[in-house]
C-alpha positions as protocol buffer text, in pm:
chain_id: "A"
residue {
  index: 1
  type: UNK
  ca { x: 0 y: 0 z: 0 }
}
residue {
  index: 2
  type: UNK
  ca { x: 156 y: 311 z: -93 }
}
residue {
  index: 3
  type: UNK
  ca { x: 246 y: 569 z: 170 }
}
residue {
  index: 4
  type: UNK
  ca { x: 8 y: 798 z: 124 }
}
residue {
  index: 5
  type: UNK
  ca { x: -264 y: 615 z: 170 }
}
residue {
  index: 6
  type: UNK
  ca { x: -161 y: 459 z: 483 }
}
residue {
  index: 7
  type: UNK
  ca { x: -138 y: 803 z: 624 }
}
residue {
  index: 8
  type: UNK
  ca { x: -477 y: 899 z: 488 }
}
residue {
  index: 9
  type: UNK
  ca { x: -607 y: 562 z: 617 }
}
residue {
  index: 10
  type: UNK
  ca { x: -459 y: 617 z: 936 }
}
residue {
  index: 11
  type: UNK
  ca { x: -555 y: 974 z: 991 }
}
residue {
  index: 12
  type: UNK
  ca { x: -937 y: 837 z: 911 }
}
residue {
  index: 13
  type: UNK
  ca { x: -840 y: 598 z: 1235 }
}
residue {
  index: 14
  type: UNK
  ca { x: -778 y: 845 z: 1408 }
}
residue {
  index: 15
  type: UNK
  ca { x: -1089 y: 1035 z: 1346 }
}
residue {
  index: 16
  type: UNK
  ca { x: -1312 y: 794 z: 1396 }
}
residue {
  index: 17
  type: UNK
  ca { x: -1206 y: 664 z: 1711 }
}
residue {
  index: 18
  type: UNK
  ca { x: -1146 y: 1001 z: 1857 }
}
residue {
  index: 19
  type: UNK
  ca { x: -1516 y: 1091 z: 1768 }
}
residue {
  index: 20
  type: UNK
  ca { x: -1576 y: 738 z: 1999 }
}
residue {
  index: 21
  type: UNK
  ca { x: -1351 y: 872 z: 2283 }
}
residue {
  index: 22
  type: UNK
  ca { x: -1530 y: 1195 z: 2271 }
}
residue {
  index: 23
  type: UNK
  ca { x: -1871 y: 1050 z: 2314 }
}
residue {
  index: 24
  type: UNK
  ca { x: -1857 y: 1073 z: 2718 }
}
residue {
  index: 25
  type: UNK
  ca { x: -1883 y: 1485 z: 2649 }
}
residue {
  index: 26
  type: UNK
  ca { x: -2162 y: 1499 z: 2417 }
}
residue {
  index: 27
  type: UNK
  ca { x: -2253 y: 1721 z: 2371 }
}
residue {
  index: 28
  type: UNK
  ca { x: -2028 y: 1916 z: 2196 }
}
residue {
  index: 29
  type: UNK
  ca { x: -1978 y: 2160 z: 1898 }
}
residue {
  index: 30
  type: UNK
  ca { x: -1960 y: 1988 z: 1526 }
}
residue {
  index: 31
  type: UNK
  ca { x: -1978 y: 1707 z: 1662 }
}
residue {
  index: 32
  type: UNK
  ca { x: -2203 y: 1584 z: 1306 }
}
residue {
  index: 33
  type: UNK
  ca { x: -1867 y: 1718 z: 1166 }
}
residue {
  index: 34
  type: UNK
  ca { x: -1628 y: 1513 z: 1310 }
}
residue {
  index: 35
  type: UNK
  ca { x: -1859 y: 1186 z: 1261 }
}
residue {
  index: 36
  type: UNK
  ca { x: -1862 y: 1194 z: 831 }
}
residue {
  index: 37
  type: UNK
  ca { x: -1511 y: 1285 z: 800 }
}
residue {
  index: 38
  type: UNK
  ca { x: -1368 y: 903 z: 854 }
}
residue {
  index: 39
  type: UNK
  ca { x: -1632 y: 785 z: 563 }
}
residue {
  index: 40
  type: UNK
  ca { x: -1519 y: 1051 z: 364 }
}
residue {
  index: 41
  type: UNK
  ca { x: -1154 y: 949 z: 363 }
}
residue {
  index: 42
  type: UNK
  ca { x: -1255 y: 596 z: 297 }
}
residue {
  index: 43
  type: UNK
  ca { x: -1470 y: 726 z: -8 }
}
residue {
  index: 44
  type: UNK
  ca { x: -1146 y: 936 z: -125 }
}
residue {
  index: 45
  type: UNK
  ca { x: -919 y: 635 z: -86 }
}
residue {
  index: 46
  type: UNK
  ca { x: -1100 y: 362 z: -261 }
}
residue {
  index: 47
  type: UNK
  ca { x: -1207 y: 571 z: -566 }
}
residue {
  index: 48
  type: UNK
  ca { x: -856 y: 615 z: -628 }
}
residue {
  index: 49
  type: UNK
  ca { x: -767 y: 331 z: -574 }
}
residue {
  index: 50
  type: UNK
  ca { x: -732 y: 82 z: -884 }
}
residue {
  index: 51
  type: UNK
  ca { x: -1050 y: -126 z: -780 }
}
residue {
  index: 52
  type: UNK
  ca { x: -1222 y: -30 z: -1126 }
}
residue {
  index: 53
  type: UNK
  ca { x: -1592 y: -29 z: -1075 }
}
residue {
  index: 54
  type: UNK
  ca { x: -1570 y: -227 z: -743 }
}
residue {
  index: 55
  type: UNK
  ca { x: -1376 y: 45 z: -585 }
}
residue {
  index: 56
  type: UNK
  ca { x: -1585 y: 339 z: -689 }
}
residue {
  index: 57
  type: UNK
  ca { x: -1912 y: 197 z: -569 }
}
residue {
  index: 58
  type: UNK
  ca { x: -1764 y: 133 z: -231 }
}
residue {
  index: 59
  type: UNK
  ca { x: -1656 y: 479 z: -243 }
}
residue {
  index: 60
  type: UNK
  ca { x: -2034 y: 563 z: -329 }
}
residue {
  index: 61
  type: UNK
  ca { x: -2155 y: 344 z: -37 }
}
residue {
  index: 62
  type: UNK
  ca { x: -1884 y: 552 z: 201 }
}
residue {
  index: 63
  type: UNK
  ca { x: -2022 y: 875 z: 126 }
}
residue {
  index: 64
  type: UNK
  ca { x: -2413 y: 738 z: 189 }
}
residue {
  index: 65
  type: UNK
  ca { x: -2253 y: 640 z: 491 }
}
residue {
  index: 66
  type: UNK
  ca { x: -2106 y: 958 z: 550 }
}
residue {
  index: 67
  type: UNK
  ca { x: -2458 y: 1100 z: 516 }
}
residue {
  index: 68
  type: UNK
  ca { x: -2576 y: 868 z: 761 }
}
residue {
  index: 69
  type: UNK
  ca { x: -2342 y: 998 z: 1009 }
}
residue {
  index: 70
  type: UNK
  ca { x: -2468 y: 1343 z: 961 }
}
residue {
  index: 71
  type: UNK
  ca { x: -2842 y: 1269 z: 1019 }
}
residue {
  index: 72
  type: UNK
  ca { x: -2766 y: 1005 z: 1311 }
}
residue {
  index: 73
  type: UNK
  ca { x: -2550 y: 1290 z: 1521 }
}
residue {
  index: 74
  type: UNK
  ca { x: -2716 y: 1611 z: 1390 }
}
residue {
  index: 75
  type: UNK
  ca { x: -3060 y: 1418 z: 1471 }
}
residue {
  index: 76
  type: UNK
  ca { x: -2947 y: 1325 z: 1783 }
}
residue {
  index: 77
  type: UNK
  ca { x: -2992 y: 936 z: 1680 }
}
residue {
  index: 78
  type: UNK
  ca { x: -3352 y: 973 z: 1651 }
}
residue {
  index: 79
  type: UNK
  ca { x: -3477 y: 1283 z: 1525 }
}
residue {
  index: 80
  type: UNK
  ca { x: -3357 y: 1263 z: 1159 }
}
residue {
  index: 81
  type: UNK
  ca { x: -3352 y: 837 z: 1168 }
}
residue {
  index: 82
  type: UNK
  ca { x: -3577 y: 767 z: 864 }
}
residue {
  index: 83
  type: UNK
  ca { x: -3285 y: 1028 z: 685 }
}
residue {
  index: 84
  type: UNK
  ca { x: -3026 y: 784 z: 802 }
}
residue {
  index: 85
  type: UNK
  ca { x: -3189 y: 451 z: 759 }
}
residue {
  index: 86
  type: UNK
  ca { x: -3215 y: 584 z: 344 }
}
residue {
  index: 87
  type: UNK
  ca { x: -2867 y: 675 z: 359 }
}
residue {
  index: 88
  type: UNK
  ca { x: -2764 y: 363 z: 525 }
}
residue {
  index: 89
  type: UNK
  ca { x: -2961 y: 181 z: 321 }
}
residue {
  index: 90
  type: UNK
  ca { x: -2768 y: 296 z: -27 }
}
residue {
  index: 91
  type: UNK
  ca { x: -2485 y: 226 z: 152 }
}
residue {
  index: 92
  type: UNK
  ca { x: -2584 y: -121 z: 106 }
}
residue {
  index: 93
  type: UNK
  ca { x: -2700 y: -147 z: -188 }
}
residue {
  index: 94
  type: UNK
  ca { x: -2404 y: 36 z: -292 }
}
residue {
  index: 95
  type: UNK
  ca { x: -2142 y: -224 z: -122 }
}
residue {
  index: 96
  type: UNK
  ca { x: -2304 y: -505 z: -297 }
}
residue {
  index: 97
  type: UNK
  ca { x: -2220 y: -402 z: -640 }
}
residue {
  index: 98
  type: UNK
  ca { x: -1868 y: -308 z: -513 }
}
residue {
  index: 99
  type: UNK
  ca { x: -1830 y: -666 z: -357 }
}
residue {
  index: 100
  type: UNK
  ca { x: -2014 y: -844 z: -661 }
}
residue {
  index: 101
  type: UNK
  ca { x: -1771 y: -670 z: -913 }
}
residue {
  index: 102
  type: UNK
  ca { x: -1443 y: -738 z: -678 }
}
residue {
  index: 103
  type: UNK
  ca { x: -1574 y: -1121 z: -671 }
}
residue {
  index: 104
  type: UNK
  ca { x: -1683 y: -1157 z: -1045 }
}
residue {
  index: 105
  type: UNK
  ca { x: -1645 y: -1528 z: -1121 }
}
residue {
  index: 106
  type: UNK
  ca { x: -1589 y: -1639 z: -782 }
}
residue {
  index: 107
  type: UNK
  ca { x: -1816 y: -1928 z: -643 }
}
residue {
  index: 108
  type: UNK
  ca { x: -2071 y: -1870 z: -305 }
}
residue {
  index: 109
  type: UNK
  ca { x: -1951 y: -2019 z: -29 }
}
residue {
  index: 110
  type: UNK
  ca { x: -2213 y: -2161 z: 135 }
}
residue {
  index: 111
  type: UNK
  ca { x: -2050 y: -2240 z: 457 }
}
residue {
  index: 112
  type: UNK
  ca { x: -1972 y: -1890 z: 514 }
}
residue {
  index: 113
  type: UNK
  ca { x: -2324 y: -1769 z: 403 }
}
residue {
  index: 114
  type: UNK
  ca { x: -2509 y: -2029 z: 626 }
}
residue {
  index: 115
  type: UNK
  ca { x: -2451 y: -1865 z: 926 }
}
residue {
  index: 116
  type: UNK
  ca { x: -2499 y: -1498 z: 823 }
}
residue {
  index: 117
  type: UNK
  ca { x: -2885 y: -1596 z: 660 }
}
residue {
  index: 118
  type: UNK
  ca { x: -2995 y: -1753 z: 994 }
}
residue {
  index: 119
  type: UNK
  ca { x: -2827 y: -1458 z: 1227 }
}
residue {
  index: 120
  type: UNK
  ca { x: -3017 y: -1218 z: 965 }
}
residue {
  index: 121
  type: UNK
  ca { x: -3322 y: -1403 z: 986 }
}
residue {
  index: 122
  type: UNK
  ca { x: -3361 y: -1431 z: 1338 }
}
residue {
  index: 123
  type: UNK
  ca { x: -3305 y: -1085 z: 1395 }
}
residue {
  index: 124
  type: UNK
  ca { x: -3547 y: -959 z: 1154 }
}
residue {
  index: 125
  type: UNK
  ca { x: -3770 y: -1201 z: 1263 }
}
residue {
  index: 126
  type: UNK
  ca { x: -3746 y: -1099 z: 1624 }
}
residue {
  index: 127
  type: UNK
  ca { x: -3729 y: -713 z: 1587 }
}
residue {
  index: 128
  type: UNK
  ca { x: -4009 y: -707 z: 1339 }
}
residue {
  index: 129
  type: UNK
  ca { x: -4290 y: -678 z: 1570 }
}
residue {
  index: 130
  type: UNK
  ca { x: -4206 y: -352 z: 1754 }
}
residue {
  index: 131
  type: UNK
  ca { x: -4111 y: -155 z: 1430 }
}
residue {
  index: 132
  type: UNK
  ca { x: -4464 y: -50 z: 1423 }
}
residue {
  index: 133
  type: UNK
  ca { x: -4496 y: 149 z: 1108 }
}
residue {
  index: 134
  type: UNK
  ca { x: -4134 y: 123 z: 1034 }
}
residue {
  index: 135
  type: UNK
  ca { x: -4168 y: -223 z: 920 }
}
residue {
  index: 136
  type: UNK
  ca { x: -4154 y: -205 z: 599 }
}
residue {
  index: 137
  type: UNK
  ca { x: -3860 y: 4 z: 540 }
}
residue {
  index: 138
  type: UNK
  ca { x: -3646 y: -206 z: 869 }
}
residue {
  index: 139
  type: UNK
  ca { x: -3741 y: -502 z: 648 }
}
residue {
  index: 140
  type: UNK
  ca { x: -3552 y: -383 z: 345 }
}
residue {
  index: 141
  type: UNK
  ca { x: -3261 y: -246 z: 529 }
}
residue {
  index: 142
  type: UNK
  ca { x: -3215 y: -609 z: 692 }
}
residue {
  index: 143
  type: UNK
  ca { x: -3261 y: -751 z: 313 }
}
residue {
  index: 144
  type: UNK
  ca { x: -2972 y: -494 z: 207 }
}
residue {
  index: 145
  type: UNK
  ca { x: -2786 y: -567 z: 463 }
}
residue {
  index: 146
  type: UNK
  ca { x: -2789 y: -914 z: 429 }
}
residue {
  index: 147
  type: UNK
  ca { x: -2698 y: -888 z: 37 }
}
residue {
  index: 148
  type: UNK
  ca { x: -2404 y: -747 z: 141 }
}
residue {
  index: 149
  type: UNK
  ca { x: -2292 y: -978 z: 358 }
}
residue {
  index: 150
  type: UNK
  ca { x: -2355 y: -1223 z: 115 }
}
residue {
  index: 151
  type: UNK
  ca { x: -2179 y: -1057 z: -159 }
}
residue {
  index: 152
  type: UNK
  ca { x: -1895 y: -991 z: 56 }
}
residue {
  index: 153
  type: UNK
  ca { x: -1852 y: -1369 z: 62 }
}
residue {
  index: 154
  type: UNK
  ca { x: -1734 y: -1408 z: -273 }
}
residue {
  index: 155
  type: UNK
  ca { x: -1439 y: -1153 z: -259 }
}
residue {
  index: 156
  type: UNK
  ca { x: -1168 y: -1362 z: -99 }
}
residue {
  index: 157
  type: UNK
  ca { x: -1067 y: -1772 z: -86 }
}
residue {
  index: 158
  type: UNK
  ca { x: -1055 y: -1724 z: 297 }
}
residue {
  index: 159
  type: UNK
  ca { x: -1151 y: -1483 z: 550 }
}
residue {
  index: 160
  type: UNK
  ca { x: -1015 y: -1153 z: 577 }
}
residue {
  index: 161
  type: UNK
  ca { x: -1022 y: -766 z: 680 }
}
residue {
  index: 162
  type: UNK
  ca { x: -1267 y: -676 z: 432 }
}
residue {
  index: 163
  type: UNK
  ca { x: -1521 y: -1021 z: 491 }
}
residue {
  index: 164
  type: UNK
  ca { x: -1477 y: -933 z: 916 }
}
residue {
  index: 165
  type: UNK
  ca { x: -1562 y: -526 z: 833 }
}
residue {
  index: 166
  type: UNK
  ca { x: -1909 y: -636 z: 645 }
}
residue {
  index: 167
  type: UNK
  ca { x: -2011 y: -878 z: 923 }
}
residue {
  index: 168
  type: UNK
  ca { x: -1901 y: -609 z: 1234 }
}
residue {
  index: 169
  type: UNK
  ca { x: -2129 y: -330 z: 1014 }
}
residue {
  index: 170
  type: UNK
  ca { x: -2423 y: -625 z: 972 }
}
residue {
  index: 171
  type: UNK
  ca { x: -2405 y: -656 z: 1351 }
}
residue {
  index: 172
  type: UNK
  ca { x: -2311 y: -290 z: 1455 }
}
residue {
  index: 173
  type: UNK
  ca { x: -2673 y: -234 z: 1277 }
}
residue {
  index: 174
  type: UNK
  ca { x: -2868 y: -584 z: 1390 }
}
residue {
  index: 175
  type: UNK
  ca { x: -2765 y: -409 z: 1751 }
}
residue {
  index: 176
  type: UNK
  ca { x: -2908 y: -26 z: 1662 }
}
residue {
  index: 177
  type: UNK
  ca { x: -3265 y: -235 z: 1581 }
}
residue {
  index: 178
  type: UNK
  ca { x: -3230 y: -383 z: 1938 }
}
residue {
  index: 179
  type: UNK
  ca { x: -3124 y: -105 z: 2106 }
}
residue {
  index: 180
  type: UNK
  ca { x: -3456 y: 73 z: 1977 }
}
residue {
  index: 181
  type: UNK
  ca { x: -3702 y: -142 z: 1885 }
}
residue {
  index: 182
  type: UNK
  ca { x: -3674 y: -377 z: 2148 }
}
residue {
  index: 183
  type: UNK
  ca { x: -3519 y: -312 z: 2435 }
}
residue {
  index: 184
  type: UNK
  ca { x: -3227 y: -41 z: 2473 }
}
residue {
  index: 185
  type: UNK
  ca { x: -2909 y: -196 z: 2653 }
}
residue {
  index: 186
  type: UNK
  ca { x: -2627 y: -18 z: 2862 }
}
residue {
  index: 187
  type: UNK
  ca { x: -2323 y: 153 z: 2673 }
}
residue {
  index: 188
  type: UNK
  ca { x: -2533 y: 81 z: 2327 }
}
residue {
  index: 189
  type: UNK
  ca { x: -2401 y: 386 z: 2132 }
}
residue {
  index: 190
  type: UNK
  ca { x: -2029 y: 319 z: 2226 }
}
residue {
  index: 191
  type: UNK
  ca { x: -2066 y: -22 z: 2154 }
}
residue {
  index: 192
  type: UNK
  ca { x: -2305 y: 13 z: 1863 }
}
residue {
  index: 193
  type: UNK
  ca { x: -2056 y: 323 z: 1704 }
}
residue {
  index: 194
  type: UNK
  ca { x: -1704 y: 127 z: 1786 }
}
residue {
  index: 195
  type: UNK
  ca { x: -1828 y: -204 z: 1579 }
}
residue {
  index: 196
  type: UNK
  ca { x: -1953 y: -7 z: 1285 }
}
residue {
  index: 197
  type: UNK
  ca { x: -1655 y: 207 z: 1221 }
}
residue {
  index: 198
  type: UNK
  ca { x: -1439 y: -108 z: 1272 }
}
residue {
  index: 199
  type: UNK
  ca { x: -1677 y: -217 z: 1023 }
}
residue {
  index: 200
  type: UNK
  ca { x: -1543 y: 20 z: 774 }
}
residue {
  index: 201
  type: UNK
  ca { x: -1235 y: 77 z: 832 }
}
residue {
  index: 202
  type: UNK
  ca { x: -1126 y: -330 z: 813 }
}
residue {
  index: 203
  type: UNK
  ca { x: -1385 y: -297 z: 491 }
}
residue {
  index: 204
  type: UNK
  ca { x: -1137 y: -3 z: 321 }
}
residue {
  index: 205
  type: UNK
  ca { x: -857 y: -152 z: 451 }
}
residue {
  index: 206
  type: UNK
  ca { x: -969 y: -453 z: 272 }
}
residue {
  index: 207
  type: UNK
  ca { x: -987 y: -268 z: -59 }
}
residue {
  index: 208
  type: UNK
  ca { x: -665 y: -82 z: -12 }
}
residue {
  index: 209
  type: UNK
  ca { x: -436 y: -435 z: 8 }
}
residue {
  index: 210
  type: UNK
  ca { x: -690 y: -608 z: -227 }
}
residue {
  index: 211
  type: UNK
  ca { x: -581 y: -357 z: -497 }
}
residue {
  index: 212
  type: UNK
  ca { x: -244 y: -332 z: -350 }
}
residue {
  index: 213
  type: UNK
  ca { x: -159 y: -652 z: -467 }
}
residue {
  index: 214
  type: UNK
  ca { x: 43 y: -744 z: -783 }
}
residue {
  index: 215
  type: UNK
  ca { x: -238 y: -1071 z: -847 }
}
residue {
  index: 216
  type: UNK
  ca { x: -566 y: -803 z: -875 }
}
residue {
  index: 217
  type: UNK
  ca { x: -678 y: -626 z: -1160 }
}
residue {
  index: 218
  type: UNK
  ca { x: -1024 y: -388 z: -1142 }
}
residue {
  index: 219
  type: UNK
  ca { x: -1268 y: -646 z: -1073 }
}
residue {
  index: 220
  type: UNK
  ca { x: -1054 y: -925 z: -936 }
}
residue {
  index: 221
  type: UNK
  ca { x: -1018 y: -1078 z: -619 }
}
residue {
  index: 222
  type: UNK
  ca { x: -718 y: -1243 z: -493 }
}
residue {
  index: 223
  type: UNK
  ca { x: -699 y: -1514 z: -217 }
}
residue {
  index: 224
  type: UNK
  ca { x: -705 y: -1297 z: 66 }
}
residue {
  index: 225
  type: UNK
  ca { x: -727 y: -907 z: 163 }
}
């Protein structure tokens, strides 16, 4: 990985976790500022990056998800949430066409996939009930984010940074339904926040040494990122 995008990468770190040390003073000022800036860097690195078509809808899915940050802190979680579930939601739609193109011609791995349907499934399942009218709109947002776990499968032999970042942000967001539609647990947002941008920073990383490597070309995996 070339220098400067390990500094970028690690200066998003640094961000993002800093926004998670700060949340014991919320609130403060521009705070909805400091949240995007992380997914903005990620967007920035992996559309320059050589993933091709793969790379540039991840970076599309970053900045939805950078727009989800905005509404979640700037709404105060709840008041713009609808806002942020429609962001959040291109965010997945948008990371399953990255992940299908970076694992073009790659089989399913059912094994991997097993587990990920029935934790989806459950969830949904269990949560559904107290969505009230939400439940429609919940439902899809489980469905996208189970396509991209799924697709996410397919982009390496074995697992790695990118396949763990797509099933910390499937659970980072399985845990935001619990936390409000069924029964809200103690340190949710520091847990709930640390897990999804762990999420996407192993899913950049992922990227980043994916087209770092001499073996990938725009649209091809190699055996591990």
């Amino acid at each position: 990985m070339p220098i400067a995008q390990r500094y970028l990468l690690g200066l998003a770190a640094f961000l993002g976790y800093l926004y998670i040390a700060l949340l014991v003073c919320k609130p403060y000022p521009l705070s909805w500022l400091l949240k995007p800036l992380p997914m903005l860097l990620f967007a920035w690195l992996v559309w320059r990056s050589p993933g091709g078509v793969g790379g540039r809808c991840l970076a599309v899915g970053f900045i939805a998800a950078a727009a989800g940050d905005f509404f979640l802190d700037y709404g105060n979680r709840d008041g713009l949430f609808i806002q942020a579930l429609l962001a959040f939601l291109l965010t997945q739609v948008a990371f399953i066409g990255g992940f299908l193109q970076l694992g073009h011609g790659r089989p399913w791995r059912c094994w991997w996939s097993l587990p990920v349907i029935v934790y989806t499934a459950s969830m949904t399942a269990w949560m559904l009930p107290g969505t009230g009218t939400l439940q429609v709109p919940v439902a899809l947002y489980f469905l996208g984010l189970l396509g991209m776990a799924l697709a996410a499968v397919r982009v390496a032999e074995r697992p790695g940074r990118l396949w763990a970042g797509a099933l910390l942000f499937l659970l980072a967001d399985s845990l935001i339904g619990v936390n409000k539609f069924i029964q809200p647990f103690p340190y949710a947002v520091p847990v709930i926040v640390t897990l999804y941008f762990t999420g996407q920073l192993l899913i950049a990383w992922g990227l980043l040494r994916l087209s770092a490597s001499p073996a990938t070309s725009p649209g091809v995996s190699v055996a591990a990122d």
